[in-house]
C-alpha positions in Angstrom: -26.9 -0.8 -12.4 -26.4 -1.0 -16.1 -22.7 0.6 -16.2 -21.6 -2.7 -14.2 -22.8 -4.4 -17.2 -19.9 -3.2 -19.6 -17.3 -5.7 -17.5 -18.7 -8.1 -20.4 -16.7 -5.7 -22.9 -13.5 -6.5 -21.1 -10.9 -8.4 -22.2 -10.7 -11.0 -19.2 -11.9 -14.5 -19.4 -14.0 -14.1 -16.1 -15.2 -10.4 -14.7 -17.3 -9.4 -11.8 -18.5 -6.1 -10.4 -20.6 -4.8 -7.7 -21.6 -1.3 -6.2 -22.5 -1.3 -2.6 -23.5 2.1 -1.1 -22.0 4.0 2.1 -25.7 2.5 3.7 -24.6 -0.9 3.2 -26.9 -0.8 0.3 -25.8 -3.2 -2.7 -27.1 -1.1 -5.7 -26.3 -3.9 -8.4 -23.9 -6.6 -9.3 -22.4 -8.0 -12.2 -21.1 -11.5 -13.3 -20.5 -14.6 -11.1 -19.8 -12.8 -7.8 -19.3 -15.9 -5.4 -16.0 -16.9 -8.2 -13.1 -17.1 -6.0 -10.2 -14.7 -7.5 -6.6 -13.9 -6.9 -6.8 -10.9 -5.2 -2.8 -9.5 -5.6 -2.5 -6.0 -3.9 -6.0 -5.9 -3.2 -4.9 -8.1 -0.2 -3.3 -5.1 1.1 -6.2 -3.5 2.6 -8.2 -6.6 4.2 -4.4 -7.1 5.8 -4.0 -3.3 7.0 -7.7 -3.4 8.2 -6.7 -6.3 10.4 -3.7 -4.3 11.7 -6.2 -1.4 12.7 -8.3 -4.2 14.7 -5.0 -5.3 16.5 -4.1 -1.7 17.0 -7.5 -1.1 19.1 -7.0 -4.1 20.4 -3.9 -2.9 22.2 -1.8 -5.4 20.7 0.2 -3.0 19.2 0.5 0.9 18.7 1.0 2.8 15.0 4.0 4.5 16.4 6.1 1.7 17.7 8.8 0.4 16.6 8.5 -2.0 13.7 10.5 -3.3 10.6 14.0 -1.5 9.5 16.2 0.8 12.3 13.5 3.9 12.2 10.4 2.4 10.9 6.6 1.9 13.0 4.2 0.5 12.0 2.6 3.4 10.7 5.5 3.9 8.3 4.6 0.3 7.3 1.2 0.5 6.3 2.0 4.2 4.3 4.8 2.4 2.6 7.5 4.8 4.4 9.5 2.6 5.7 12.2 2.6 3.4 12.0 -1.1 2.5 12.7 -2.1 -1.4 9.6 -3.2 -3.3 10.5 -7.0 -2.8 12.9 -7.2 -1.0 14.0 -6.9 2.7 16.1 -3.9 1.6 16.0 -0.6 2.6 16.8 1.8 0.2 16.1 5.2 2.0 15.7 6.4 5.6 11.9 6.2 7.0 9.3 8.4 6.4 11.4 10.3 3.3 10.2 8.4 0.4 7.0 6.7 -0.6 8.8 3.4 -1.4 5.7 1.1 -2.3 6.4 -2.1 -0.9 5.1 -5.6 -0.6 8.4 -6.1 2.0 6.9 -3.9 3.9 3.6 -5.9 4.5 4.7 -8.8 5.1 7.3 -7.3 7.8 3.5 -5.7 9.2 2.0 -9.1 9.0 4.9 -10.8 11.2 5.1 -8.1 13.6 1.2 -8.3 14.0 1.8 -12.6 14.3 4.7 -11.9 16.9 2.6 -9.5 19.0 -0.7 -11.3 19.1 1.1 -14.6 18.7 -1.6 -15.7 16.4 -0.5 -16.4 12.8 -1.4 -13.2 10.8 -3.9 -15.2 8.3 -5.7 -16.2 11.0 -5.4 -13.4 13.0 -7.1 -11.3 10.3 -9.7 -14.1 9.7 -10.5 -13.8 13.6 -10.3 -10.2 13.7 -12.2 -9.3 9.9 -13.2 -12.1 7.6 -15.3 -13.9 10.3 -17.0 -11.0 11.8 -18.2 -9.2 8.3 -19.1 -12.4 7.5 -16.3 -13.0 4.6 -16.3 -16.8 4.5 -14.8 -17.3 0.7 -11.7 -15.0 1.5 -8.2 -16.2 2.8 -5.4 -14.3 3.3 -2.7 -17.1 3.5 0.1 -16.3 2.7 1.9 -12.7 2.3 -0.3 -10.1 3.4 0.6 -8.1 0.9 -0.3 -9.9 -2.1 -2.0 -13.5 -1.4 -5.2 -12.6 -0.7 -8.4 -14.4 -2.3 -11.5 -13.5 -2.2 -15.3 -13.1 -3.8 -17.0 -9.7 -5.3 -19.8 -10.4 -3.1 -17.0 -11.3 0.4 -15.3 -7.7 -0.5 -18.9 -5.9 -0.8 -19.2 -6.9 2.7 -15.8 -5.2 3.0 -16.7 -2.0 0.9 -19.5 -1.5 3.5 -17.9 -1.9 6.7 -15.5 0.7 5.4 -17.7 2.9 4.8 -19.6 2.6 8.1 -17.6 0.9 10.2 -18.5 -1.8 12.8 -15.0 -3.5 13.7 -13.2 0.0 14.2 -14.0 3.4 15.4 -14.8 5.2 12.7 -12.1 8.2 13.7 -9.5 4.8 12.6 -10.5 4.6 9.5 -11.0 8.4 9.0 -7.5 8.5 9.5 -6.6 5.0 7.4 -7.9 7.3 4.6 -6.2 10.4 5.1 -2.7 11.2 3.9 0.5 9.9 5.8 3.7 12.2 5.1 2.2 14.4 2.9 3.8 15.7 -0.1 6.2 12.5 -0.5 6.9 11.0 -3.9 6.9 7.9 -5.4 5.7 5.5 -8.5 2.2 4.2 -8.4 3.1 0.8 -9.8 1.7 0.5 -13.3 1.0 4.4 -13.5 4.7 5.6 -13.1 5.9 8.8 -10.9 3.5 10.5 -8.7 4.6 13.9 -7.3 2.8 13.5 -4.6 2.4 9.7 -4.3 -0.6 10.2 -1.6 -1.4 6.9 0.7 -2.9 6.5 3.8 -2.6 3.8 6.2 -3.0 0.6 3.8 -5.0 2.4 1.3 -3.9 4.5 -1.8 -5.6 8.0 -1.8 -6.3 9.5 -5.2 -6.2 13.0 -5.0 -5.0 14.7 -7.8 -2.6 11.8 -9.3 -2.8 11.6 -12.8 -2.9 9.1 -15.0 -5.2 7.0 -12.0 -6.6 3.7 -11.8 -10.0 5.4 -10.9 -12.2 7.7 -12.6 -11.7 11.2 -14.4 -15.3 12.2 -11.9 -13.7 10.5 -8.8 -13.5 13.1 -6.4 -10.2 13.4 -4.7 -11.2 11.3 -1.7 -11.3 8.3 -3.1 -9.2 5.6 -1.9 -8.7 2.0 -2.5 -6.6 -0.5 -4.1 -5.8 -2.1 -7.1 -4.0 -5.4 -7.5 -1.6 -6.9 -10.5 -4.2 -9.8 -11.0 -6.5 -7.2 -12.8 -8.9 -6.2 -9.6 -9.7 -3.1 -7.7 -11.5 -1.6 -4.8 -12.6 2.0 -4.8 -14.1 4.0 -2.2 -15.8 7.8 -3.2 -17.0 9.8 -0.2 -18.2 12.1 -2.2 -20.1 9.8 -4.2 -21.0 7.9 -0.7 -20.3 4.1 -2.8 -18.1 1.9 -3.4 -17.2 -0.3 -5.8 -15.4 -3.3 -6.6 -13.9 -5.3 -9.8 -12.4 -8.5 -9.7 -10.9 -10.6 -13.1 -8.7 -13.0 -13.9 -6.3 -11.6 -16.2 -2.8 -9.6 -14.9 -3.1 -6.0 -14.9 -1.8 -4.4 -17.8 -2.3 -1.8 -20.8 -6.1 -3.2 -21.1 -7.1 -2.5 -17.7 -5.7 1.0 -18.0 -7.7 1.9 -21.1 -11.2 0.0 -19.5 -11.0 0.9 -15.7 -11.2 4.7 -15.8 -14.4 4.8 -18.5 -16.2 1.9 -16.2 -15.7 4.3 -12.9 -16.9 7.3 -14.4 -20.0 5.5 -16.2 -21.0 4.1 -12.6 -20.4 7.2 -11.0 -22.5 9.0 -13.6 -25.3 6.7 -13.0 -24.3 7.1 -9.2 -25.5 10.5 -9.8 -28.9 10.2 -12.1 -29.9 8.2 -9.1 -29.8 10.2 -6.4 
């Protein structure tokens, strides 16, 4: 795909893109895509995906108890459960505000660790990485934010979302759909969203504005972005996927590149089909 080529425009030091269709097709890459990068928030998926597994597992149920006085583990992964952004805080009572919140996964990950009693990095890599075949990611760390990985690991990733193998697809249907609708909150880097729409581990676009994503994304899409200048969108519409991983810290320059890059490869998304 020739939009993927205009990472080389960016102002990083490394770049690499790919587009991997809802077939499992991988349309075209872009730069050195076996480079191991700092995932940041882009963690938070690959962590809540592993949560899913241990939730149809049986090892633990969305609705049970889990982090403050109030709190499940479906507030958890929607960033409802009142905890601060950093800190083991909480700041409002569940489910009333969309408090985004790295606390708040790493609360998810020990509970996971606790009920499985396997540690949650290895956990997920039993339960995910291994299985889709992910062996340059780790997850070490906090689940919310110490994730590393490859372009070409989180293709592999891209595509099971978007026909899944590990979960029941009714699972993830519902990991993308809206959790407490109509809450608001700040999309860090993007400000106050009214709503601030998020599913279960995954930020849904529809109609935030300004957006990580494209102008043409459809309101379905859903994905990540992380402070280490990467991204993971998912279109339904578009039925692709597409991931971006760098090695510069998110900031003004990713705001002004990421949203023209989107809507170039969904343009050419749509010429080719």
């Amino acid at each position: 795909m020739q939009s993927l080529a205009m990472i080389e425009n960016w102002p990083v030091p490394t770049a690499a893109a790919a587009v991997v269709t809802s077939d499992g097709t991988l349309l075209g890459t872009h730069g050195p895509t076996a480079h191991r990068f700092p995932l940041a928030s882009v963690t938070k998926p690959l962590a809540a995906y592993a949560a899913l597994v241990a939730y149809e597992e049986g090892a633990v149920e969305l609705d049970e108890p889990a982090g403050p006085e109030g709190s499940t583990v479906r507030h958890l992964l929607a960033h409802t459960s009142g905890l601060a952004f950093d800190e083991h805080r909480v700041t409002a009572p569940p489910g009333t505000r969309r408090l985004y919140s790295n606390a708040g996964f790493e609360v998810l990950g020990d509970h996971i660790a606790k009920a499985t009693e396997i540690p949650f990095a290895e956990y997920a890599r039993q339960a995910v990485l291994e299985p889709l075949g992910m062996t340059s990611t780790t997850l070490e760390g906090s689940p919310a934010k110490d994730g590393v990985s490859t372009v070409d690991d989180l293709a592999r990733f891209a595509a099971e979302v978007q026909a899944p193998r590990l979960l029941d697809p009714r699972t993830v249907l519902e990991a993308q759909t809206v959790v407490h609708p109509g809450l608001k909150g700040v999309l860090p880097g993007y400000g106050h969203q009214n709503p601030n729409d998020w599913g279960l581990g995954f930020e849904i676009r529809d109609s935030k504005s300004p957006h990580w994503t494209g102008l043409s994304s459809s309101p379905a899409t859903f994905g990540h972005f992380g402070q280490s200048g990467t991204f993971l969108w998912i279109d339904p519409a578009a039925g692709a996927a597409c991931v971006a991983l760098t090695d510069r810290a998110f900031g003004p320059w990713a705001a002004e590149v990421w949203t023209p890059f989107t809507d170039a490869v969904l343009a050419e998304l749509g010429t080719a089909r």
